[in-house]
C-alpha positions as CSV (number, residue, x, y, z in Angstrom):
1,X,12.3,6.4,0.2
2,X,8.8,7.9,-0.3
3,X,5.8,6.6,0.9
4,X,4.6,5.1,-2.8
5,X,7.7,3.6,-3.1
6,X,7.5,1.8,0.1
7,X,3.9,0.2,-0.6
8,X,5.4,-1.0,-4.0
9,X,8.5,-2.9,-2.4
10,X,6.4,-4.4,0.3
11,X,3.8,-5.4,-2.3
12,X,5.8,-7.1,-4.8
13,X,7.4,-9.8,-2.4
14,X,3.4,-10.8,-2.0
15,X,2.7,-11.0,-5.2
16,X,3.0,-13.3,-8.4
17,X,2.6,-10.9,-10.3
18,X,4.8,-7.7,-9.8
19,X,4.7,-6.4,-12.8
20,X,1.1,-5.7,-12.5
21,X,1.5,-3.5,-9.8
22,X,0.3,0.1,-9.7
23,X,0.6,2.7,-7.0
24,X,-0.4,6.2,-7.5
25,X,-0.2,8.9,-4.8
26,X,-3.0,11.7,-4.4
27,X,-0.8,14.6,-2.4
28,X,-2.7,16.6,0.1
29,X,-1.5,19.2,2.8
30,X,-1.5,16.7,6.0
31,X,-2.7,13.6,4.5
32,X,-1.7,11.4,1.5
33,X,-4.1,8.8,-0.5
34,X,-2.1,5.9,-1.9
35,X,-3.8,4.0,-4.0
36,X,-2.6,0.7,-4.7
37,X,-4.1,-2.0,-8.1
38,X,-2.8,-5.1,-8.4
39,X,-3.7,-8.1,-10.3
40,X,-7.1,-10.4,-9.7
41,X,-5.7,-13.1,-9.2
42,X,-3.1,-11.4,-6.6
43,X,-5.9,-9.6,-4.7
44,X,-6.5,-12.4,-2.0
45,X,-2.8,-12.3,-1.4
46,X,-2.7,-8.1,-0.3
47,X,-5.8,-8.9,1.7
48,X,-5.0,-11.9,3.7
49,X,-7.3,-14.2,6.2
50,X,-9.5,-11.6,7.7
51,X,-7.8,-8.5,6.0
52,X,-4.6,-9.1,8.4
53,X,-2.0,-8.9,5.6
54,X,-3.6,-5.4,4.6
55,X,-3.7,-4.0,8.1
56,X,-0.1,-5.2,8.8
57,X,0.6,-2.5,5.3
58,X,-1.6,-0.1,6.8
59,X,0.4,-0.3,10.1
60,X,3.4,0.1,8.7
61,X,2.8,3.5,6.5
62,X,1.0,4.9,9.4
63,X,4.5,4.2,10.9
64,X,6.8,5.4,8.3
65,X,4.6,8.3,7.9
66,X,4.6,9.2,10.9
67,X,7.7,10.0,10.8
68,X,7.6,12.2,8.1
69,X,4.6,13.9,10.4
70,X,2.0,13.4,7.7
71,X,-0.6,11.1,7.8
72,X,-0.7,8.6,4.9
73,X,-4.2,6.3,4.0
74,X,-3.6,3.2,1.7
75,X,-6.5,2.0,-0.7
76,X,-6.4,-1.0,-2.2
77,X,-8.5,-1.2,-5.6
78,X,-10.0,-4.1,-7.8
């Protein structure tokens, strides 16, 4: 499982909206950018109280990527 895929799983058991979900991956050498939209009215859900639900993603990429010996940096657009 890649990296984009990952984010997309974890994202749509948050959600109420999953079909709304959009992850795109910008590639580099030693470092990935995912970006990740997802619907208004889902937003406060993939940031949590104090941004705790987004760092608890964050944590697990930097994780899984690790792994992989790449570091990965999730985005999480309006």
């Amino acid at each position: 499982m890649d990296m984009k895929e990952l984010i997309k799983e974890i994202t749509k058991s948050l959600v109420d909206n999953p079909e709304q979900i959009q992850v795109k991956e910008v590639d580099g050498d030693k470092t990935s950018v995912i970006e990740l939209r997802v619907a208004r009215t889902d937003f406060g859900k993939i940031i949590g109280k104090k941004g705790r639900t987004a760092q608890a993603i964050r944590t697990i990429l930097s994780a899984a990527s690790a792994k992989l010996g790449k570091r990965t940096i999730l985005e999480i657009l309006e």
